[in-house]
TIKETI-869691 format. One record per residue (C-alpha): x, y, z; residue in one letter. Coordinates in steps of 0.05 Angstrom, whole numbers, plus 5000, padded with zeros to 4 digits. Example, Ala and Ser with C-alpha at 12.3 -4.5 7.8 and 13.67 -1.06 7.14 Angstrom:
2
524649105156A527349795143S
This chain:
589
347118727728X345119297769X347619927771X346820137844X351419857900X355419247872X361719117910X369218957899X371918257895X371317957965X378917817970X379918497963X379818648037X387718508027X386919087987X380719688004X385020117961X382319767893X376019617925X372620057973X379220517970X381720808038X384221508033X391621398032X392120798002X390821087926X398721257941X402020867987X398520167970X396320207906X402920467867X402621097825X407221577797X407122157748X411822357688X414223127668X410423647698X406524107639X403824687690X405925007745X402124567787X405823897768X408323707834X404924187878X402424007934X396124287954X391824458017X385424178021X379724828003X378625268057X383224748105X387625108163X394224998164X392924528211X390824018160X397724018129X403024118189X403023818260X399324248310X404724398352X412324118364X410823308380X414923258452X421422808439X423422228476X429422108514X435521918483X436921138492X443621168531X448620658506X447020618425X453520658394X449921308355X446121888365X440922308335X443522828279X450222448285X452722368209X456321698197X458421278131X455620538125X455219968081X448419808057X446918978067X440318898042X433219158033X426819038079X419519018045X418519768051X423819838002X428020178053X435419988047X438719688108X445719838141X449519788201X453020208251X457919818293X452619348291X446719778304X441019798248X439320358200X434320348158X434920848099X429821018052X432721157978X439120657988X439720057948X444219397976X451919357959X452020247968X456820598018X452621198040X452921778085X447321828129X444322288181X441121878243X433822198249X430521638298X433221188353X429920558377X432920088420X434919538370X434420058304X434820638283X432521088216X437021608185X436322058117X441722018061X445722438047X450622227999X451821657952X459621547967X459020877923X452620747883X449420017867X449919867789X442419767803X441320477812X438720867763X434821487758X427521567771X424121867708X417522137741X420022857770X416122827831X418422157856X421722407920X413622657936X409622207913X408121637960X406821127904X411820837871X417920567925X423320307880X423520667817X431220967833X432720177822X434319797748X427719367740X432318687735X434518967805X427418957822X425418367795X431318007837X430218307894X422918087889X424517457887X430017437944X424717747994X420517117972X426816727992X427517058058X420816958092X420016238074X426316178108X425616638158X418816528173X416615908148X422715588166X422315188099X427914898066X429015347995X433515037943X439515337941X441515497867X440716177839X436516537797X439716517733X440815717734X433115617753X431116087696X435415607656X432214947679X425815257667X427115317596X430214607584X424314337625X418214747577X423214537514X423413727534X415713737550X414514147478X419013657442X415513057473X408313357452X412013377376X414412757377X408112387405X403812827344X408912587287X406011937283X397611657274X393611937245X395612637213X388412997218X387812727293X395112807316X395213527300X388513687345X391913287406X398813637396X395114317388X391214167452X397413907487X401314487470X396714897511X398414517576X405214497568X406614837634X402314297657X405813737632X412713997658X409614087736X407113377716X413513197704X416213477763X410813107818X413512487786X420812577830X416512967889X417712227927X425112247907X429512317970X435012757934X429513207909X426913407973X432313538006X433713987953X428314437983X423114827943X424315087872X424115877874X423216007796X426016757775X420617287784X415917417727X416018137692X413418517644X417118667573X414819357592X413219547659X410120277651X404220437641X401419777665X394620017711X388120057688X384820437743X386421117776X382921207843X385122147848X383822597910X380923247886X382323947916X383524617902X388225177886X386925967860X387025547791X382125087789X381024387809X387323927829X388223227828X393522637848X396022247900X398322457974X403722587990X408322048033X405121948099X399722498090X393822668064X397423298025X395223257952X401623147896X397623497839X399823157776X398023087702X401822457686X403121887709X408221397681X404520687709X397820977695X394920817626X394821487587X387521427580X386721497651X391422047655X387122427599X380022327630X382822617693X385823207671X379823337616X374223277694X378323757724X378224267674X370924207664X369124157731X373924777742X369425157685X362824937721X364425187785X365724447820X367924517886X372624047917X370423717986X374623788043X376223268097X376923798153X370124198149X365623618112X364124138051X364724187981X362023697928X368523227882X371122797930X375322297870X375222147804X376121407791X376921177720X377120397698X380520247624X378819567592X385819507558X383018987499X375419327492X379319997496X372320247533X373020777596X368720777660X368221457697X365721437773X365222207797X365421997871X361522647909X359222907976X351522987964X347022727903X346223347868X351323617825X351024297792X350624397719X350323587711X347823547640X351924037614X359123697652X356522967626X355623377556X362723647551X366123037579X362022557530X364823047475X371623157505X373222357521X370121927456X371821297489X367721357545X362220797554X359821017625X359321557678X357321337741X356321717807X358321507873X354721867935X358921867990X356422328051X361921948102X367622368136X371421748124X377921658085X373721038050X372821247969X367120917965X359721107985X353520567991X349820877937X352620807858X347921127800X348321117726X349021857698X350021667624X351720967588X351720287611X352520087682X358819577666X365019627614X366418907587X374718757586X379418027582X383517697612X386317167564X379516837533X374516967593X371617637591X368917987648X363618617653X366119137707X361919557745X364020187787X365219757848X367319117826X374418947842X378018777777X385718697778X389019337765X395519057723X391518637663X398118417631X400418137694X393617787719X394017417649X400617127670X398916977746X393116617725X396216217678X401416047725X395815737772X392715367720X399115217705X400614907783X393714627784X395814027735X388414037703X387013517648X379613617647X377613087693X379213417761X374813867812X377314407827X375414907896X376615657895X376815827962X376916587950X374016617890X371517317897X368617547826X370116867790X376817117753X381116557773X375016007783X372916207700X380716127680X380515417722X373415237692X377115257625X381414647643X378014317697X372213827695X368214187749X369614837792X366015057860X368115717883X366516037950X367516747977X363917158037X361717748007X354117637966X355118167912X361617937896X358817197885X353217567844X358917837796X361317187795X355316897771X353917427718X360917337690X359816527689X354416657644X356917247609X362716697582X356916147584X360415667628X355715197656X361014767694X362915327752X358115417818X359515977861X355916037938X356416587991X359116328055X366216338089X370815728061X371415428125X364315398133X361715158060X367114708033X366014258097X358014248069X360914108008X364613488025X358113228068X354413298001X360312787962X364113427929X371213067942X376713627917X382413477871X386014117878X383214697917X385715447904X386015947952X387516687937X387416928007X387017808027X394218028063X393317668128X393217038092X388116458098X384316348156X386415818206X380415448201X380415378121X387715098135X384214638174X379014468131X383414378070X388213798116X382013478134X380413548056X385913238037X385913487963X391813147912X395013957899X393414607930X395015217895X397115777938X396016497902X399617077952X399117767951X404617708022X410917408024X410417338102X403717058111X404316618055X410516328097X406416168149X400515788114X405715368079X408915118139X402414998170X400914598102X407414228106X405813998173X399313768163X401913248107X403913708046X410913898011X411814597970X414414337909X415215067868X412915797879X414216267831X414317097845X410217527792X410318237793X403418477794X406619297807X412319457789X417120017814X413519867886X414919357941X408918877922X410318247897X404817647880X406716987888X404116277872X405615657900X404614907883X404114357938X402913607933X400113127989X406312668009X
């Protein structure tokens, strides 16, 4: 694989923050937080080097708008209201004699006192004030700079909290949006169901291997066994047809967390600036490009928060300066380090403003010595005044030009650029979950519509009989290649094109689809691959969403065109933020 210029996953235009990174996004879209401060720094926030003022406040006072005559409050007015609900910022949602408040920090079923800050005509936003009665979901937010740090949204909320509300926001656009029917039967009875249904279809596989042959009984049960999730959706086409069942509406299966949900990412994409001390490094602040210095943080791996702190300090020794956005100087523009969490091996990318750093051999020296684990250090050239990370030009400085990492069996080599999903765990259980949905035996075809580096078309290949995957952007389809072969599976084809425009070529060749898979970026799929997968007519599709609202719309443009959602279940790819992943199984009726 080369070393210069590979790209992120295609797909990952839902998403520049993990890919090309865009300058805020490291902190409002990509979640991160930090634990207890151990300097005076922790939770600083810093000014850009040799940045005016102006780069941190508003040049002058922004000229307010007239008041809206007729609301039934006012700005500055203090008032007391019931908190109803949540929206997908995370921002709780009230009511003032019927006029809308949206309050950031309040959790649904709280009486709060608020302050109105901004009036709209149809809502308004206000600050809290005051808990008068507090959710039993709240609970206190561990990392000390939370009110700062624009990463995390809902860590003042108990993670079952989360995890519900994850999956009611699910609930709410289908209906809302997709104006779908959604079964109506809550979250605790489904989680219920779902464990009969995985204990009838394990049962069945031990009955059916407890008689034949013993030596040839115990390979089919073993095999079975790893498709049980397959057998039960199985199970569950069989009364698609049913009349009761549909007008049930579609299953909405309890949202999928983690045992432990700290500590979860495997990549840190840090600002770098400057103070009298040194270098500094974290996320921005909410809404700014204001650096939250921090040495911890609590949904980074450790590792990550280590290699950080261990390039600042050196670079602070060597004289590194910091680049600043306002003047176009200075030399670290981010640190970005990648953790394989089963290898254990570390990628450093020292992304910089100019090719030629000072004292190079001697900072590769002491960060080789001072980080053992370290398999690769990469530079990224970056000359841009842009907020994007990411420059064109990607060089080896020391090591290999990939770390190697899993996900379940397949294993995948990651370059500096490549997109790679930042919550391993998590990815494990999303993918199974669509391999799951997919209902492979062996003998189907599979199409990954947005196949981007091959992650989800290698997990498919596994189960299917033969897997084409598609995705616009070359080098990410050159990844996808290298990883086919890097996990020698010979029965996955990948090609560069846009899915509306290949998988009709594919069809005029005889490639007839069993199930495709799409994986689409945040606005969803295209129109025209909605089109193309109607006029495909596939058995399943198997819709993987990164947004609850665009994922509302494609399904109701599926359902008219001749399919029925049958199940989607929520995952939660980041927790203590407002993201939520979701896949969801349809059926041709």
């Amino acid at each position: 694989m080369s070393n210069t210029n590979r790209s992120g996953r295609g797909k990952n235009r839902r998403n520049s923050a993990a890919s090309q990174g865009q300058g805020n996004a490291s902190a409002s879209r990509q979640p991160s937080q930090s634990s207890r401060p151990s300097s005076r720094q922790q939770g600083k926030e810093v000014r850009p080097q040799g940045a005016s003022l102006s780069a941190v406040r508003p040049k002058g006072r922004a000229r307010e708008s007239a008041p809206i005559e007729g609301l039934p409050v006012s700005k500055n007015e203090e008032t007391v209201i019931d908190i109803i609900g949540m929206n997908h910022d995370g921002e709780g949602v009230g009511r003032a004699n019927g006029y809308t408040l949206f309050v950031q920090g309040a959790l649904p079923g709280e009486t709060v006192r608020v302050r109105v800050m901004k009036t709209k005509k149809q809502y308004g936003y206000a600050k809290l004030l005051e808990i008068v009665k507090a959710s039993p979901d709240r609970v206190s937010a561990p990392c000390p700079i939370y009110d700062q740090c624009g990463g995390c949204q809902i860590q003042h909320m108990s993670y079952a909290g989360q995890l519900a509300w994850k999956r009611q926001l699910v609930v709410d656009n289908l209906q809302r949006i997709g104006k779908l029917n959604v079964m109506v039967e809550d979250a605790e009875t489904l989680a219920s169901n779902e464990q009969e249904d995985e204990e009838g279809a394990e049962q069945r596989v031990q009955d059916d291997a407890s008689v034949g042959d013993a030596n040839h009984t115990t390979e089919l049960a073993t095999s079975e066994v790893q498709i049980i999730g397959s057998n039960r959706i199985r199970l569950r086409l069989e009364g698609v047809m049913n009349e009761e069942d549909t007008e049930q509406g579609i299953r909405v299966l309890p949202t999928m967390g983690m045992d432990e949900p700290w500590r979860y990412r495997n990549k840190a994409q840090v600002p770098i600036g400057v103070t009298e001390g040194g270098l500094v490094g974290g996320f921005y602040a909410k809404g700014s490009h204001r650096i939250i210095d921090m040495e911890s943080c609590l949904i980074q791996h450790e590792h990550n928060d280590e290699v950080v702190a261990k390039v600042k300090e050196i670079g602070s020794h060597f004289g590194i300066s910091a680049y600043n956005e306002e003047t176009g100087r200075g030399l670290l523009r981010h640190v970005v380090v990648k953790k394989a969490f089963r290898t254990g091996e570390i990628m450093l990318v020292l992304v910089t403003n100019g090719r030629d750093i000072p004292y190079k051999d001697e900072w590769i020296g002491s960060i080789r010595e001072a980080i053992p684990h370290v398999a690769s250090i990469c530079q990224n050239v970056n000359k841009k005044q842009t907020n994007v990370i990411f420059g064109d030009e990607t060089r080896v400085l020391w090591g290999r030009d990939v770390i190697y990492d899993y996900i379940g069996d397949v294993q995948f080599a990651i370059s500096a650029r490549s997109f790679y999903q930042v919550n391993p765990v998590q990815t494990e259980v999303l993918y199974g979950k669509t391999v799951e949905y997919a209902g492979l035996t062996g003998k189907e075809t599979v199409i990954d519509a947005y196949c981007g580096i091959g992650t989800i078309s290698l997990f498919l290949a596994q189960h299917a009989d033969q897997v084409y995957g598609v995705e616009i952007v070359p080098e990410a389809i050159e990844d996808a290649r290298s990883n086919a072969l890097l996990n020698e599976m010979r029965n996955v084809k990948f090609e560069v094109g846009a899915s509306e425009d290949v998988i009709p070529r594919w069809k005029e060749q005889g490639i007839e689809a069993d199930v495709i898979v799409v994986d689409p970026p945040r606005k969803g799929c295209d129109p025209r691959l909605l089109e193309t997968i109607l006029e495909m007519k596939p058995e399943r599709v198997v819709y993987v969403s990164c947004n609850p609202s665009t994922l509302a719309r494609d399904l109701r443009v599926l359902e008219d065109g001749g399919y029925r959602t049958v199940e989607v279940t929520p995952v939660d790819m980041f927790p203590h933020t407002v993201h939520v992943e979701s896949v969801a199984m349809l059926v041709r009726v």
